[in-house]
SERO-4910 file (N, C-alpha, C, O; in steps of 0.05 Angstrom, whole numbers):
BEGIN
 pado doro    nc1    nc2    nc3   cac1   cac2   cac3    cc1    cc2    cc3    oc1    oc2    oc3
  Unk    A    295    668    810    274    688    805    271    692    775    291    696    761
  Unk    A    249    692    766    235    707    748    239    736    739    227    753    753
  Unk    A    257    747    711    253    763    709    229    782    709    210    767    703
  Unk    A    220    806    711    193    823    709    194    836    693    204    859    697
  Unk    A    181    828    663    184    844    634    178    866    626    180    873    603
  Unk    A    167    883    649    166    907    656    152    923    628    164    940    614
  Unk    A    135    917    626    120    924    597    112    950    592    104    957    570
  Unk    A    113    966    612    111    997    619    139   1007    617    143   1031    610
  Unk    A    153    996    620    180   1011    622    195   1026    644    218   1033    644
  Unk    A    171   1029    666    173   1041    690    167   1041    711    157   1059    724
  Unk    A    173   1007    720    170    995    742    191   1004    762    208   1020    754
  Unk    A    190    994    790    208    994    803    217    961    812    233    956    830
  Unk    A    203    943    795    206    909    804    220    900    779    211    904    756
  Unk    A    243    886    786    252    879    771    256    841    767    265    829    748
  Unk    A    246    831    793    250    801    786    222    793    809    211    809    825
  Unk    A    217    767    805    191    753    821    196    730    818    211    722    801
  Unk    A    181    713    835    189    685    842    164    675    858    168    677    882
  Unk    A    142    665    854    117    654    867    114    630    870    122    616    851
  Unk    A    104    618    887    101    598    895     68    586    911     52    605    908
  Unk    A     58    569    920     23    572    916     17    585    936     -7    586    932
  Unk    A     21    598    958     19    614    976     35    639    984     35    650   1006
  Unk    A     51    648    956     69    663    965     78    678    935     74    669    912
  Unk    A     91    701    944    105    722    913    133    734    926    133    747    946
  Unk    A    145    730    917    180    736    927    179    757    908    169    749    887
  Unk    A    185    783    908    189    803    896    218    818    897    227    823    919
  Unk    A    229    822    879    253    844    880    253    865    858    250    862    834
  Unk    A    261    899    881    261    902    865    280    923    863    297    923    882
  Unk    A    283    949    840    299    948    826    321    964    847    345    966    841
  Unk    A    312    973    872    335    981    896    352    951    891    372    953    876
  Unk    A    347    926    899    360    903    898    348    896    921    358    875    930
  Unk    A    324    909    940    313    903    956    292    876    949    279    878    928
  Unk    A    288    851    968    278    839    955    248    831    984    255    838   1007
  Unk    A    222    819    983    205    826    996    188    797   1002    184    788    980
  Unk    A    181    786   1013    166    759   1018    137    761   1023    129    764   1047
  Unk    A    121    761   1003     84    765   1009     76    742   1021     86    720   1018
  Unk    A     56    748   1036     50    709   1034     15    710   1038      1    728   1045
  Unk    A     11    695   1033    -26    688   1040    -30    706   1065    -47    725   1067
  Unk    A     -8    694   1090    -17    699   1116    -10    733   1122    -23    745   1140
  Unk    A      3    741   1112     12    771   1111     -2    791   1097     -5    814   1105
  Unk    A    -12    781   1074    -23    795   1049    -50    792   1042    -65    809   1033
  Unk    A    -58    763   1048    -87    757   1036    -84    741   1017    -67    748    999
  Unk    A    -98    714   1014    -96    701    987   -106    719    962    -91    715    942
  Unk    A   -121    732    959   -135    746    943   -111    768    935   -104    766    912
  Unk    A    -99    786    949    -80    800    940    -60    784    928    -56    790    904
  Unk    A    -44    761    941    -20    750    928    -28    738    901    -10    732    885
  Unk    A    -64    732    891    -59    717    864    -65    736    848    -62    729    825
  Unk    A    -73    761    851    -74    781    845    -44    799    831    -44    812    810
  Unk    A    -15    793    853     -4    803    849     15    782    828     31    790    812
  Unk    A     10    757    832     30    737    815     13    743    788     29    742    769
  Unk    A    -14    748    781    -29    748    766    -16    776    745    -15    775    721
  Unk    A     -9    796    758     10    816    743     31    816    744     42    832    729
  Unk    A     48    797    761     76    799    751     77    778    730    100    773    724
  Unk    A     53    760    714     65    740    701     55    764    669     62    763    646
  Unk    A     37    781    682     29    793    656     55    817    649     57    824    625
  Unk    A     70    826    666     99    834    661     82    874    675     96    894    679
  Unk    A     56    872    678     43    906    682     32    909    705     15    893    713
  Unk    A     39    931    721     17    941    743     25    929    771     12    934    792
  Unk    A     51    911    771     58    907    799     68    923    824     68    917    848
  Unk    A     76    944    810     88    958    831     78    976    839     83    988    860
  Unk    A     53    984    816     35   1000    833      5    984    848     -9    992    867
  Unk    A      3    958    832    -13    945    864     -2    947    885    -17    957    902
  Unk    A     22    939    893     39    939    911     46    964    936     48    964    961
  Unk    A     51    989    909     46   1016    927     17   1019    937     14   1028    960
  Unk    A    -11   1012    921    -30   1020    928    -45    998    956    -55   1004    977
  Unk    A    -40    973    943    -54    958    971    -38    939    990    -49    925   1007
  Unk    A    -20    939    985     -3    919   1002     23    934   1007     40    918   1014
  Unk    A     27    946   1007     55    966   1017     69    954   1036     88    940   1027
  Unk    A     66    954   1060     71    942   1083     62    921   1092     64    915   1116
  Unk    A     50    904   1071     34    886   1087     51    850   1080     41    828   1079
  Unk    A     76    858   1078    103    832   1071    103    814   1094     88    821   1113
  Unk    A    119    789   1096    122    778   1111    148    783   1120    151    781   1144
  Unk    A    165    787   1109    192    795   1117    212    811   1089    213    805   1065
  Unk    A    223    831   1103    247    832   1076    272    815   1079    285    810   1099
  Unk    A    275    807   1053    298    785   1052    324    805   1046    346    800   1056
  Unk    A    322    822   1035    347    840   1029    351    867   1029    374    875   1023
***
């Protein structure tokens, strides 16, 4: 995984890991979360790789439109 450079300072994600259909998220519980196209929406997941590569705003896309909408928690 990808650290999350957390450019705000006050994330709750601390690492990411994407792949072309998918955003592996962890975060800073050590809880870690599996998005995928089929769970989330293509449009949300490039959306969300699209701010974790910018290091801002993932964890509140995350609270605001996809909350629950994971494919599995891994941890």
């Amino acid at each position: 995984m990808e650290r999350y450079r957390n450019v705000g300072g006050n994330s709750g994600v601390e690492a990411y890991e994407s792949g072309p259909d998918f955003i592996r998220v962890q975060f800073s519980s050590g809880s870690v979360y599996l998005y995928t196209y089929e769970s989330t929406g293509s449009e949300n997941i490039e959306k969300m790789k699209e701010l974790a590569s910018k290091g801002e705003g993932l964890n509140s896309f995350i609270n605001r439109a996809v909350r629950h909408h994971y494919a599995r928690r891994e941890r």
